[in-house]
C-alpha positions, 0 to 999 in steps of 0.5 A, spaced: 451 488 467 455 483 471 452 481 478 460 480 480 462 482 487 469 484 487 473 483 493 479 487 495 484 486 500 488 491 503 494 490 508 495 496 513 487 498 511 486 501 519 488 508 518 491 512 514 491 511 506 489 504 507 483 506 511 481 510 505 483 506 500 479 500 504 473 506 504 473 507 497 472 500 495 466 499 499 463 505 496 464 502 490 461 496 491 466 491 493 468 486 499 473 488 502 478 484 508 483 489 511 490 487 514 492 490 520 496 488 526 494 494 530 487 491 531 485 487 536 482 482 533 477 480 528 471 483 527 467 484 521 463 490 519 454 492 521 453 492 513 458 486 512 462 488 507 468 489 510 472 483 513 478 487 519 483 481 520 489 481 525 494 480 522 502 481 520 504 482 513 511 480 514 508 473 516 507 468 511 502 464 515 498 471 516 498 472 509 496 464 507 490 465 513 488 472 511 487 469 503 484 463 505 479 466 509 477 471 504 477 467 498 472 461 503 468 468 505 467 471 498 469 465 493 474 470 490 480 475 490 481 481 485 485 486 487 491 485 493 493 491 495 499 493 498 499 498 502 503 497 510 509 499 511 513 503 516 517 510 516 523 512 519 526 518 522 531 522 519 537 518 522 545 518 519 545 512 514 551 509 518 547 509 525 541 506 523 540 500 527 540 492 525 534 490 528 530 497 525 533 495 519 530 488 519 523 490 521 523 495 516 525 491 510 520 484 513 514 490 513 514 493 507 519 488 502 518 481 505 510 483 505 510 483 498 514 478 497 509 474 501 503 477 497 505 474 491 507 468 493 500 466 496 496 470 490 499 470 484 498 463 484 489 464 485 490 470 480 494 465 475 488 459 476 482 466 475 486 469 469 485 476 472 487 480 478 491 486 480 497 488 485 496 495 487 503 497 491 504 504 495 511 505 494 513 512 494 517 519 491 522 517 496 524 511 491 524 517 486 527 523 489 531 520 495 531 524 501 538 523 506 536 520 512 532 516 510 536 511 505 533 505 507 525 506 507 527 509 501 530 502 498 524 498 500 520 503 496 524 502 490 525 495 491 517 495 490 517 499 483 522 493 481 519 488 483 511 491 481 514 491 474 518 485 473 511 482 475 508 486 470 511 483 465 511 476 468 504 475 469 501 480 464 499 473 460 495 470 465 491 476 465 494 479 471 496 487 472 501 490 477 501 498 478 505 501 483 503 508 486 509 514 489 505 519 494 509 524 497 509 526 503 502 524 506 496 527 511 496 521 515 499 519 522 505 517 519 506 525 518 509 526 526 514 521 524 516 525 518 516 531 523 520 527 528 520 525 537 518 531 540 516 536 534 508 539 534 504 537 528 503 544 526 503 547 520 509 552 521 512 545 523 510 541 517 511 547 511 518 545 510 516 537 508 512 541 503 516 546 500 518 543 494 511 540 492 508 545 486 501 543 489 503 547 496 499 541 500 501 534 503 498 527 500 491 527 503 489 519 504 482 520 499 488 522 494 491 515 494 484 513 494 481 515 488 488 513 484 488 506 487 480 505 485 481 507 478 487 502 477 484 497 480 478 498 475 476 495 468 477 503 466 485 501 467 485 494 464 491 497 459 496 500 464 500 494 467 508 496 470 506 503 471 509 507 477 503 513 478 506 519 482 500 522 487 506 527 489 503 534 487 508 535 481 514 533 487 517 529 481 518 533 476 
C-alpha cells in the first residue's frame, strides 16, 4: 500500500461546493490548498492539512504563486480542482453590463485558462495528474437570462475534453462535472435582490429537477472524490450531471 500523500488544490475552496469538496479530501487523506480571494490572508489549519491561500483565480501571478507554494510545501501536486466562479442574476441578455461580463468570463474562464497553463506543464513532468472542473447544467440545459454564465460553463466542457484528449498520453485526465442548482450561498443569487431564502420562494428553481431537491455541496463533493481517485482512472473528457435527473 503506497505511504503517498496526495495533494489537492481547490480554487473557491472557502464555501460552498468548494469547502465541501476541500472536506472531503482531507477526510480522504489528502493535503489540500484552497483558493479563495474571500479570505484575509494565509492561514493554515491546527491538524496541518489544510493550506488556505488568498488569492484571485483570474491572476496568473496568483495561480504561479499558489502552484509554487504548495508544490515547496508538499513536494507534489495531483488533483487542481476547478471549482470558483461567479453567477448572475437573471438579466435581459441585451443588458448585461460590459465590466460584469468582463469579471465573469476572467473568473470562471480565464482561471482555467491559467490553470492549465501553470499545471499542465508539473502534470506533464510527474506523468500523472487530474483536472476537476465544476461546470454546469446550465451548459447543457440553458436557462434565459443568464446566457453568459451559461457560456463560460460550456466553454469549460469544451476546453475539459479537448484536454483530455491532448494530454491523455502523458498520463493526465480531465473531467468536468454539471450540478444543478445548489444548496449554497450562490442559491440568494438565483432567487435574486431582495427575495427571501425560503422554500416557497426556492421551490420554482427545483421544479423541473425529478429528484425534487437543490444540489447539496456533499453531493459535488462525493463525485469530485471519486474522479479524483484511482477508482476512476479510465473516465478521462467525461461531463458527470450532479443534477438530480435535470438533463435528461
Amino acid at each position: 500500500m503506497s505511504n503517498i500523500v496526495k495533494v489537492a488544490l481547490v480554487t473557491g475552496g472557502a464555501a460552498g461546493f468548494g469547502l465541501a469538496i476541500a472536506d472531503t479530501f482531507i477526510s480522504k487523506g489528502y493535503h489540500v490548498t484552497v483558493v479563495d480571494i474571500s479570505l484575509e490572508s494565509d492561514s493554515q489549519s491546527e491538524d496541518g492539512k489544510r493550506w488556505l491561500l488568498k488569492g484571485d483565480v483570474s491572476k496568473r501571478g496568483d495561480w504561479e504563486s499558489a502552484v509554487s507554494k504548495t508544490v515547496m510545501k508538499w513536494g507534489r501536486l495531483d488533483v487542481v480542482v476547478n471549482n470558483a466562479g461567479i453567477n448572475m442574476t437573471g438579466k435581459d441578455t441585451h443588458a448585461v453590463d460590459e465590466a460584469f461580463y468582463d469579471r465573469l468570463f476572467d473568473v470562471n474562464l480565464k482561471s482555467v485558462y491559467h490553470s492549465i497553463s501553470v499545471v499542465a506543464p508539473i502534470f506533464i513532468n510527474q506523468k500523472s495528474g487530474v483536472f476537476i472542473h465544476i461546470a454546469s447544467v446550465g451548459a447543457l440545459r440553458p436557462v434565459p437570462k443568464i446566457t453568459y454564465y451559461c457560456a463560460t460553463k460550456a466553454a469549460i466542457i469544451a476546453i475539459s475534453k479537448s484536454i483530455a484528449l491532448e494530454y491523455a498520453a502523458h498520463g493526465i485526465r480531465s473531467v468536468a462535472i454539471a450540478p444543478s442548482i445548489g444548496n449554497t450561498g450562490m442559491m440568494q443569487i438565483n432567487l435574486g435582490d431582495g427575495v427571501a431564502l425560503t422554500e416557497e420562494n426556492i421551490k420554482p428553481h427545483i421544479a423541473n429537477i425529478p429528484l425534487g431537491r437543490a444540489c447539496e455541496p456533499s453531493d459535488v463533493a462525493a463525485t469530485v472524490a471519486f474522479l479524483a481517485s484511482d477508482e476512476a482512472n479510465y473516465l478521462t473528457g467525461n461531463v458527470v450531471e450532479v443534477d438530480g435527473g435535470r438533463c435528461i
